[in-house]
N, C-alpha and C positions, 0 to 999 in steps of 0.2 A: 782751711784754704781762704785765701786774704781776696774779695770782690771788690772792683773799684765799680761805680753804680754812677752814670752820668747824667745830667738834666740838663735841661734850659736849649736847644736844639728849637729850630721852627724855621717857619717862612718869615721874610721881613725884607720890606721896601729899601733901596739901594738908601748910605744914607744913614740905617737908624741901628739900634742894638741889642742885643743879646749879651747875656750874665751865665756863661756856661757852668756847671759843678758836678766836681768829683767827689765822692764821697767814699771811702773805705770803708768795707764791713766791719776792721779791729783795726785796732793800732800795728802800724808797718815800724819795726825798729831798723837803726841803721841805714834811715834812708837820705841817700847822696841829692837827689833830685826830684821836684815833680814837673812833669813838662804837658803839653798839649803839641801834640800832633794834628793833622791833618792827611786825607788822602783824596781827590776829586777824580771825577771819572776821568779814567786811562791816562792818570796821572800815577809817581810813586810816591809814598808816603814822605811829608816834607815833617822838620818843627818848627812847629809854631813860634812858642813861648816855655823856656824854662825858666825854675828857680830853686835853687840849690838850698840846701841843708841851714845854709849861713846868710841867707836874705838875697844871693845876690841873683839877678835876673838876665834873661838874656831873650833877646826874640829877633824872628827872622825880620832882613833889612823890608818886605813886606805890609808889615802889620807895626812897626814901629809908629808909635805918635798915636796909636788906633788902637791897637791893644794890651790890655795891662794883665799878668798874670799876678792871683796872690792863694796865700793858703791861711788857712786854721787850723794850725794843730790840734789844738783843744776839739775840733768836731771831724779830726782826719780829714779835711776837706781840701780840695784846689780849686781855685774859680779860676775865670779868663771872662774877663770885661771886655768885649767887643765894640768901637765904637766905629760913626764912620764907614759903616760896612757896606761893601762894593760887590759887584756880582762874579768876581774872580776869587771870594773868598768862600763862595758855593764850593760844600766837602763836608765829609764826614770826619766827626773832630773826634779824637780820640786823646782817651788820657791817658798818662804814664807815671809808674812810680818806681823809681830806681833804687835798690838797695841790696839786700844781700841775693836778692830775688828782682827780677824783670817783671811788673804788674801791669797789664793792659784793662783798660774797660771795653764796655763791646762796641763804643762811638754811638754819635748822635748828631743828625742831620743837622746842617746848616745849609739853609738856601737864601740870596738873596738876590729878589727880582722882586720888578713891580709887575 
């Protein structure tokens, strides 16, 4: 059973950044996308940032200019570079891996306030 295992989650002053990651416990073959979610209280779950198989990227009109999503194959990895970060982007960030299987990680808090 294939764990996607996330980090980098904190408090942080309106303004500054966070470098989130995913990390898979094995290699996921066949995978179409990896993406970053979000879901904030009494909010539904939005995406963030994805990027497909072939490099290519997509992120909500939100986080455009602010966040950049990338991976490493080589260490099964996805990060999300948050820059810029504003207090509307308070939420627990969740990773996703698409492939012949649906993989979620368990999220990891994002708060931004001073």
């Amino acid at each position: 059973q294939v764990q996607l295992v996330e980090s980098g989650g904190g408090l942080v002053q309106p303004g500054g950044s966070l470098r989130l990651s995913c990390a898979a416990s094995r290699r996921i073959f066949s995978i179409s996308a990896r993406s970053w979610y979000r879901q904030a209280p009494g909010k539904q779950r939005e995406l963030v940032a994805s990027i497909t198989s072939g490099g290519s990227t997509t992120y909500a009109d939100s986080v455009k200019g602010r966040f950049t999503i990338s991976r490493d194959i080589a260490k099964n990895t996805v990060y999300l570079q948050m820059n810029s970060l504003k207090p509307e982007d308070t939420a627990v960030y969740y990773c996703n891996v698409a492939g012949v299987q649906n993989y979620w990680g368990q999220g990891t808090q994002v708060t931004v306030s001073s």
